[in-house]
DRENPA-3360 file (N, C-alpha, C; in nm, 2 decimals, always signed):
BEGIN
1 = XXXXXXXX = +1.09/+2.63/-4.38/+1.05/+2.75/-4.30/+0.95/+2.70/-4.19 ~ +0.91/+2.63/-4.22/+0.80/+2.55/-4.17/+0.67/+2.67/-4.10 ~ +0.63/+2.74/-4.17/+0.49/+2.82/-4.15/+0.39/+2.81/-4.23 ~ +0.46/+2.78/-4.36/+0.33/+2.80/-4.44/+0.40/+2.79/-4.61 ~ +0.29/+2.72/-4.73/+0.37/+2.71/-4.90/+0.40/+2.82/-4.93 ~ +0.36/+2.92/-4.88/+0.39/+3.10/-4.91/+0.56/+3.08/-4.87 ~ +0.57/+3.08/-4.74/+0.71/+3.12/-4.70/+0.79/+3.03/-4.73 ~ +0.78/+2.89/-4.74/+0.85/+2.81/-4.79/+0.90/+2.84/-4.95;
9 = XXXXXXXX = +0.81/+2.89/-5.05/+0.86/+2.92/-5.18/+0.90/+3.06/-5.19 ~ +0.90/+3.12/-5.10/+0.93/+3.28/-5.09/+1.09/+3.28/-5.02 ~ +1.08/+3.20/-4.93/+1.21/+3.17/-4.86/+1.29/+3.08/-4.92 ~ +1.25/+2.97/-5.01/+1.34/+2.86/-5.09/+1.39/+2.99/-5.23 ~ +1.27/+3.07/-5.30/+1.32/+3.14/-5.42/+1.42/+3.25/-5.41 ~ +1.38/+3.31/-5.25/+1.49/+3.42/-5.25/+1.65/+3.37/-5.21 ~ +1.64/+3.26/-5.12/+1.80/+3.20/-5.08/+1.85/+3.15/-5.22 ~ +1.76/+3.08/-5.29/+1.83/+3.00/-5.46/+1.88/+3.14/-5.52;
17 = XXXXXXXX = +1.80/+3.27/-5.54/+1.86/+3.30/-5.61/+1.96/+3.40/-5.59 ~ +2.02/+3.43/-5.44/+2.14/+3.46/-5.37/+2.22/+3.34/-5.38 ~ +2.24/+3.23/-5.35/+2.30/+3.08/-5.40/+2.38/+3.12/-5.55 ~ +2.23/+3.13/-5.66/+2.30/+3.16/-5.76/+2.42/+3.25/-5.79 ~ +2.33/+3.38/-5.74/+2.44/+3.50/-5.77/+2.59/+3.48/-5.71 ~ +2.57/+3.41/-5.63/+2.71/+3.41/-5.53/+2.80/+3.30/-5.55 ~ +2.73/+3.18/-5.63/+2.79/+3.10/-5.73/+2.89/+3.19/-5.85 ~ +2.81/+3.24/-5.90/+2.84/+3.37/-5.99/+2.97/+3.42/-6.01;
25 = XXXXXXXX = +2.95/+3.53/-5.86/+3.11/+3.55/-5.84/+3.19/+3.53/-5.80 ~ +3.22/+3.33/-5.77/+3.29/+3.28/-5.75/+3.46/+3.29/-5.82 ~ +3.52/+3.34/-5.79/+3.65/+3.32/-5.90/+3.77/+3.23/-5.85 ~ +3.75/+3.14/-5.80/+3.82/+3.05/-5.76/+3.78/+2.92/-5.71 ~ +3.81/+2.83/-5.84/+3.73/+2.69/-5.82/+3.68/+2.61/-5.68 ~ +3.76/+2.64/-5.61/+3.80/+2.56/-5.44/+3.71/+2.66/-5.35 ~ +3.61/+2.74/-5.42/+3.50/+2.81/-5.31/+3.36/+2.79/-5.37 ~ +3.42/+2.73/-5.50/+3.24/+2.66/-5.57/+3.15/+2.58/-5.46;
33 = XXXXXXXX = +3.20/+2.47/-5.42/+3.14/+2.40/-5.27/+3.11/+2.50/-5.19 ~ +3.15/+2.58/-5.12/+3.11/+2.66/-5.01/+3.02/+2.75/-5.08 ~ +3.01/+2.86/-5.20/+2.88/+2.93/-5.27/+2.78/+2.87/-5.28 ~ +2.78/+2.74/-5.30/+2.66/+2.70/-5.35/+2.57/+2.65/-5.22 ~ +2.60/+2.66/-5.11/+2.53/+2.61/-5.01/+2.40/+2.68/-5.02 ~ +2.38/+2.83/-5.04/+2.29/+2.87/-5.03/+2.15/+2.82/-5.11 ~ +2.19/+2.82/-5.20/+2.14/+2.74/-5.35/+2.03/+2.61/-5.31 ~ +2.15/+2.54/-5.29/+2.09/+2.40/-5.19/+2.02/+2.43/-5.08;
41 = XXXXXXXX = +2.03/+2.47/-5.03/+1.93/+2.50/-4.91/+1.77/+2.58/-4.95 ~ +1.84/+2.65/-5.09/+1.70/+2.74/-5.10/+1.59/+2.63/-5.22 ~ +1.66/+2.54/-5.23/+1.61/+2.38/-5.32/+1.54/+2.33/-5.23 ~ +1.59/+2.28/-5.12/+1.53/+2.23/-4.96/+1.39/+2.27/-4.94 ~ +1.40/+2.44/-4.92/+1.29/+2.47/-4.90/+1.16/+2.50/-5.02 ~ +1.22/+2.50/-5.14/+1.13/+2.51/-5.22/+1.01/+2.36/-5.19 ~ +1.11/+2.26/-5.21/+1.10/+2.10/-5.18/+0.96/+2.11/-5.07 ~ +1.00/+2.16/-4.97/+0.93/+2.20/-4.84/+0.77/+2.27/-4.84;
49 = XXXXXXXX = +0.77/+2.34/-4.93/+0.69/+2.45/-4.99/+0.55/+2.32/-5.11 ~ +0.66/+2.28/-5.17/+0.60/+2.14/-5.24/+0.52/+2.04/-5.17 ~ +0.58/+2.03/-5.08/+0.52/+1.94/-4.95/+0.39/+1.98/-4.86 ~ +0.42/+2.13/-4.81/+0.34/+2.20/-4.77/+0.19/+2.19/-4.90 ~ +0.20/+2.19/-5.01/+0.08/+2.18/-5.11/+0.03/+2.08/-5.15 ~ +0.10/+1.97/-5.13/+0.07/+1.82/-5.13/-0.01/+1.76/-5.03 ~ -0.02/+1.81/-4.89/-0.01/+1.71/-4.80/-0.22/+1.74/-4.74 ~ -0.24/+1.84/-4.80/-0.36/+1.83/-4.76/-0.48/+1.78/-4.84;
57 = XXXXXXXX = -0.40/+1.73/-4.98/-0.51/+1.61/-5.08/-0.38/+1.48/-5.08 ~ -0.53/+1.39/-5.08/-0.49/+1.28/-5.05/-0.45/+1.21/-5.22 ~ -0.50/+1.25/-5.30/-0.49/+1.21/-5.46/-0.31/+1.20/-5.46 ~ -0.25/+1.34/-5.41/-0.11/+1.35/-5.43/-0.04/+1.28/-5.35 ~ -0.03/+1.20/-5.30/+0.07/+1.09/-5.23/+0.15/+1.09/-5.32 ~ +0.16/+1.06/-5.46/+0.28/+1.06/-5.52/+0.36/+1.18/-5.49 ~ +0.33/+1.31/-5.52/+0.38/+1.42/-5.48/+0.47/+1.40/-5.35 ~ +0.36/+1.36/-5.25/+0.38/+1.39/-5.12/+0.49/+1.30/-5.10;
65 = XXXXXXXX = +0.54/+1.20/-5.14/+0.66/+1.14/-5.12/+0.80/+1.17/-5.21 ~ +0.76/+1.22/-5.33/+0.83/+1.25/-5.38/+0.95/+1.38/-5.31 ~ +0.80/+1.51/-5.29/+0.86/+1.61/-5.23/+0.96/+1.56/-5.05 ~ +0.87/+1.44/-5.00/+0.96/+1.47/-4.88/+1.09/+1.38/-4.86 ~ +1.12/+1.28/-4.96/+1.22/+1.22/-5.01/+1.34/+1.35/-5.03 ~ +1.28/+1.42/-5.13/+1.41/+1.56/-5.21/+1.38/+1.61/-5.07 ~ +1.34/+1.66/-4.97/+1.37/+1.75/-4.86/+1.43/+1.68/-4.79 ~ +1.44/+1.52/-4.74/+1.55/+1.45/-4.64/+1.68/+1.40/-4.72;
73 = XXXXXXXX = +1.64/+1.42/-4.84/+1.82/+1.40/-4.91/+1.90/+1.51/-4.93 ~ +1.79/+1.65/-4.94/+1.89/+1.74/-4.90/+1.92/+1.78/-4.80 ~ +1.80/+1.76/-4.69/+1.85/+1.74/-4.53/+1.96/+1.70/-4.49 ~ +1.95/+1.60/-4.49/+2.03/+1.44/-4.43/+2.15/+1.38/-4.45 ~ +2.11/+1.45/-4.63/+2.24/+1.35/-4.70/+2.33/+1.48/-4.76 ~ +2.33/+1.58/-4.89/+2.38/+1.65/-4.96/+2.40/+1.79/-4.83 ~ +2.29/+1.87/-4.78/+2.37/+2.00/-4.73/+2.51/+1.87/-4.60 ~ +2.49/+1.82/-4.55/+2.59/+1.75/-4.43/+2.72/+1.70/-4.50;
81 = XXXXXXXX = +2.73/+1.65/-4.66/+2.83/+1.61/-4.73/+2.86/+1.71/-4.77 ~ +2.81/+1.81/-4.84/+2.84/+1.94/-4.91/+2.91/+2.02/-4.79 ~ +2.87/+2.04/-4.63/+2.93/+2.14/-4.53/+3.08/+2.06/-4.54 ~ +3.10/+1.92/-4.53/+3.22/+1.84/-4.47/+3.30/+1.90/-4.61 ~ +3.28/+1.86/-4.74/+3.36/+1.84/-4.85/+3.44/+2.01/-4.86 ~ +3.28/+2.09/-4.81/+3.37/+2.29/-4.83/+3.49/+2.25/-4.70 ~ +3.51/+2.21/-4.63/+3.58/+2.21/-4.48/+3.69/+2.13/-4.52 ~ +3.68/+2.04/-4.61/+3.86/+1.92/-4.62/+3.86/+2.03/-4.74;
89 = XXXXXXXX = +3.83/+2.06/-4.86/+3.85/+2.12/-4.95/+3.91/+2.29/-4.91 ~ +3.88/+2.35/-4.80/+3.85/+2.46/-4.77/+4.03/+2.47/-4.73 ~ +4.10/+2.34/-4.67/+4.17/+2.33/-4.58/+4.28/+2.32/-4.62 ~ +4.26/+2.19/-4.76/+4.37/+2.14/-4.83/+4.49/+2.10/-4.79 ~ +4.52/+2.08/-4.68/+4.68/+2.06/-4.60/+4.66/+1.89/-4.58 ~ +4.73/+1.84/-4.62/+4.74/+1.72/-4.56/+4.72/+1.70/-4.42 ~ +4.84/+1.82/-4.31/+4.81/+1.77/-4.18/+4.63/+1.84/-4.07 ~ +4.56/+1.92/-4.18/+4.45/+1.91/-4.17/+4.39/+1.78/-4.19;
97 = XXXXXXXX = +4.38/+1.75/-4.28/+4.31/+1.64/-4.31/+4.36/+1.54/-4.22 ~ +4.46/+1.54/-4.18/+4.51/+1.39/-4.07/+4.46/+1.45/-3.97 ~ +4.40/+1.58/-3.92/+4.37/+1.59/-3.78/+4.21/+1.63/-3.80 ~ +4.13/+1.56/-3.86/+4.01/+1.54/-3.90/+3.95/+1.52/-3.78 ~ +3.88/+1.57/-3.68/+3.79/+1.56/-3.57/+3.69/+1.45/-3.58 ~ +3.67/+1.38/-3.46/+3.59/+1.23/-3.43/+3.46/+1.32/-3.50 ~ +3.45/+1.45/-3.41/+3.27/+1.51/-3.48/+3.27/+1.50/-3.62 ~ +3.34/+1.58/-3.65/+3.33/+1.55/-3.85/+3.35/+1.43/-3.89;
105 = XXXXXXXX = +3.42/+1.36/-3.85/+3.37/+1.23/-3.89/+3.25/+1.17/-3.88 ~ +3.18/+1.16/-3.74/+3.07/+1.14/-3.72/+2.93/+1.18/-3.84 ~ +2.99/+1.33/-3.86/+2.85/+1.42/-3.89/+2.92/+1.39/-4.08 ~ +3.01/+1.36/-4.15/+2.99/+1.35/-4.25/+2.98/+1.18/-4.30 ~ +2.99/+1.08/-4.16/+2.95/+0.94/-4.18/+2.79/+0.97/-4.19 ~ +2.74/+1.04/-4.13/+2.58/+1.06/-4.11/+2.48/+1.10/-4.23 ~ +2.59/+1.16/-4.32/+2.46/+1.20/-4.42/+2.55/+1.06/-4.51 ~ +2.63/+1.03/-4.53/+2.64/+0.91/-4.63/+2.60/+0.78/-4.58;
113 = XXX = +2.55/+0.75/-4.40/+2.48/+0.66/-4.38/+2.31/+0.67/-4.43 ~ +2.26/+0.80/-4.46/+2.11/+0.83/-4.51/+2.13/+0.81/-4.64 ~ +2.28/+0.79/-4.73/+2.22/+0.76/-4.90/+2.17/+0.61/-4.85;
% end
């Protein structure tokens, strides 16, 4: 959210727990990837919120790496792999998948070049 640990844990707990719910009433295996985005992202910001409380004592550098590590691997790496995998999964056709776009390639080489 980037304003402040308040909105970061207010905005990470309310998206996690719409994520959950919407996990929930998933009833069809092949939309589990796409429900759960919210979830993930509301992890992100918790992560973010973590960070935000860390960063103004200097004792917590452990913290403070910890938490911004979990916010650029869910940045960078898992929501970018998680958006591509809902989209070939989403699609399931073979001749989708053969007409896989240079961008999506690009953007799901991008989070598995940050593991």
């Amino acid at each position: 959210m980037c304003f402040s640990p308040e909105a970061s844990f207010a905005g990470g707990i309310i998206i996690s727990a719409i994520g959950a719910a919407t996990v929930t009433k998933v009833h069809n295996p092949s939309q589990i990837v796409f429900a759960s985005i919210p979830m993930f992202f509301g992890i992100q910001q918790i992560a973010e919120g973590v960070l935000w409380m860390a960063l103004p004592d200097p004792a917590l550098v452990i913290t403070q790496k910890i938490s911004t590590y979990w916010f650029l691997i869910m940045a960078q790496v898992t929501l970018i792999i998680q958006h591509q995998l809902k989209v070939l999964h989403k699609a399931g056709s073979p001749a989708y998948i053969h007409n896989f776009y240079l961008p999506d390639h690009i953007y799901m080489n991008s989070g598995i070049y940050h593991l």
